[in-house]
C-alpha positions in Angstrom: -123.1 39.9 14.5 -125.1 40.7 17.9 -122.7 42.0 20.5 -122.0 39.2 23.3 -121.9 39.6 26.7 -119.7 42.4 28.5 -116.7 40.8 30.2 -117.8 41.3 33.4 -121.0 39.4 32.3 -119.6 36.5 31.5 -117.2 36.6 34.0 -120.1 36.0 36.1 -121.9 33.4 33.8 -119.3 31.3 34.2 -118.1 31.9 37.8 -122.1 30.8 38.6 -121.9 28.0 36.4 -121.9 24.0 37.6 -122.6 22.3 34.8 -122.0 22.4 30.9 -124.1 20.2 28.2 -121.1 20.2 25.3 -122.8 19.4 21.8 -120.7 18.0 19.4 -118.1 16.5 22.1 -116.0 14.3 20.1 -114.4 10.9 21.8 -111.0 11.3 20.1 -108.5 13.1 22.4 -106.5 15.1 20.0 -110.2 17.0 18.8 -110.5 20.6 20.1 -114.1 19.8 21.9 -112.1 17.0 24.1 -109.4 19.1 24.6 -111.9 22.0 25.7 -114.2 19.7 27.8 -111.2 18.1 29.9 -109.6 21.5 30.4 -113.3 23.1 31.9 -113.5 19.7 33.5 -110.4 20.2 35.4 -111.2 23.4 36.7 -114.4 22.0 38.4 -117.5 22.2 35.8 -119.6 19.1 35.3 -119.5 18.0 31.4 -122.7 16.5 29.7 -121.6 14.9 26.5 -124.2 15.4 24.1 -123.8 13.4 20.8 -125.8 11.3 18.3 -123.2 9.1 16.8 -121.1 7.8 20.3 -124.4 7.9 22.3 -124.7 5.6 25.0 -120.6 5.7 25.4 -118.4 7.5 28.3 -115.9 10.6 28.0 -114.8 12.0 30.4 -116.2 9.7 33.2 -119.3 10.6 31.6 -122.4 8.9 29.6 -122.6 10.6 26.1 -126.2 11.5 25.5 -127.8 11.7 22.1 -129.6 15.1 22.6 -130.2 17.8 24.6 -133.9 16.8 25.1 -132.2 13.8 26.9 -130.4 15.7 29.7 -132.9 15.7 32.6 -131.2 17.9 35.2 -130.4 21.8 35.3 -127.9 22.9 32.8 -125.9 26.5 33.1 -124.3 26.1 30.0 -124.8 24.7 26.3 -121.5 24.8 24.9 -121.9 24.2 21.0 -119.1 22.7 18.5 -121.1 22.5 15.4 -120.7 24.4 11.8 -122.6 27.7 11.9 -124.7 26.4 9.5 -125.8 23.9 12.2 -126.8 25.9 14.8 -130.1 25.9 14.2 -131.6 22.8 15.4 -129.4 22.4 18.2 -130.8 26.3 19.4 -134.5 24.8 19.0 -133.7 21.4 21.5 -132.2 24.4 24.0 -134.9 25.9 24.4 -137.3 23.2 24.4 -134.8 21.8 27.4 -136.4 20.8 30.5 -134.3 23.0 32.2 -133.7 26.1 30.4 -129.7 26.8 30.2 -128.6 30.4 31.2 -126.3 30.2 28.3 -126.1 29.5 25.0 -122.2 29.6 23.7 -121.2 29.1 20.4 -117.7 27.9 19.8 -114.6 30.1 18.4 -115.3 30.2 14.8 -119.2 29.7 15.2 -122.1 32.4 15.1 -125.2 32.3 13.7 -127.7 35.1 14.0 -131.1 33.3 13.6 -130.1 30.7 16.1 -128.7 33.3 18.2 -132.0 35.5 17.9 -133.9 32.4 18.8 -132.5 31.6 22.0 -132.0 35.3 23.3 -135.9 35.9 22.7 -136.5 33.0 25.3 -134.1 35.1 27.5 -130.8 32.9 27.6 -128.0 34.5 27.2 -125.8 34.1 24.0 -122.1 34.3 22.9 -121.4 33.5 19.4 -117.5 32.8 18.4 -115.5 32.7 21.4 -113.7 29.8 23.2 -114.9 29.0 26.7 -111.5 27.7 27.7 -110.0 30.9 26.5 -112.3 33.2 28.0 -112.5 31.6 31.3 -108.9 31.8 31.8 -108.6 35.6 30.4 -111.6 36.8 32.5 -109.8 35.0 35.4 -112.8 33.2 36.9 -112.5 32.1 40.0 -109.8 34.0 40.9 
């Protein structure tokens, strides 16, 4: 697997970061991407909930959105919580984003190297199998 970001690098990623597109965010409460989104919610990031089947709903406070194409304002962060297998598709609507994110983050338990690959040669940074929530409380952002 590529190597992801230094600390220190994403330290920074996510101290400069406003707003994170979440893909895959779930509506049920007790599912990890919920639990992830509220918790990076309540530290001050704006969530974009980006899924298909609850389009057109709220979490969060906010309006689910079916794609990534759909988001029409800048996005720092595409925070992704789909099977490895997956990736790929959702790695071709980031780039393709209006705004280009200056992350690409794949989930704890999620890497794949030909998405991966795709995004970092359009010069977005990647991180393949990490938690954000995890990793922005260890790297202490905003501390």
């Amino acid at each position: 697997m590529a190597q992801n970001p230094s600390n220190e690098v994403r330290r920074q990623l996510l101290e400069d970061a406003k707003t994170i597109a979440v893909v895959g965010l779930s509506n049920k409460p007790d599912r990890t991407s919920y639990m992830v989104s509220q918790a990076m919610q309540n530290v001050g990031y704006k969530i974009i909930p980006v899924n298909p089947v609850i389009a057109g709903e709220t979490v969060l406070g906010e309006k689910v959105v079916a794609s990534l194409s759909e988001i029409d304002q800048p996005v720092d962060i595409v925070d992704v919580f789909r099977r490895s297998e997956d990736m790929m598709p959702v790695a071709e609507d980031a780039v393709k984003m209006q705004h280009k994110p200056k992350v690409f983050w794949m989930q704890q338990g999620i890497a794949n190297e030909d998405a991966a690959k795709l995004v970092a040669d359009q010069g977005i940074e990647v991180v393949q199998d990490m938690c954000i929530k995890v990793d922005h409380a260890l790297l202490r952002v905003g501390k």
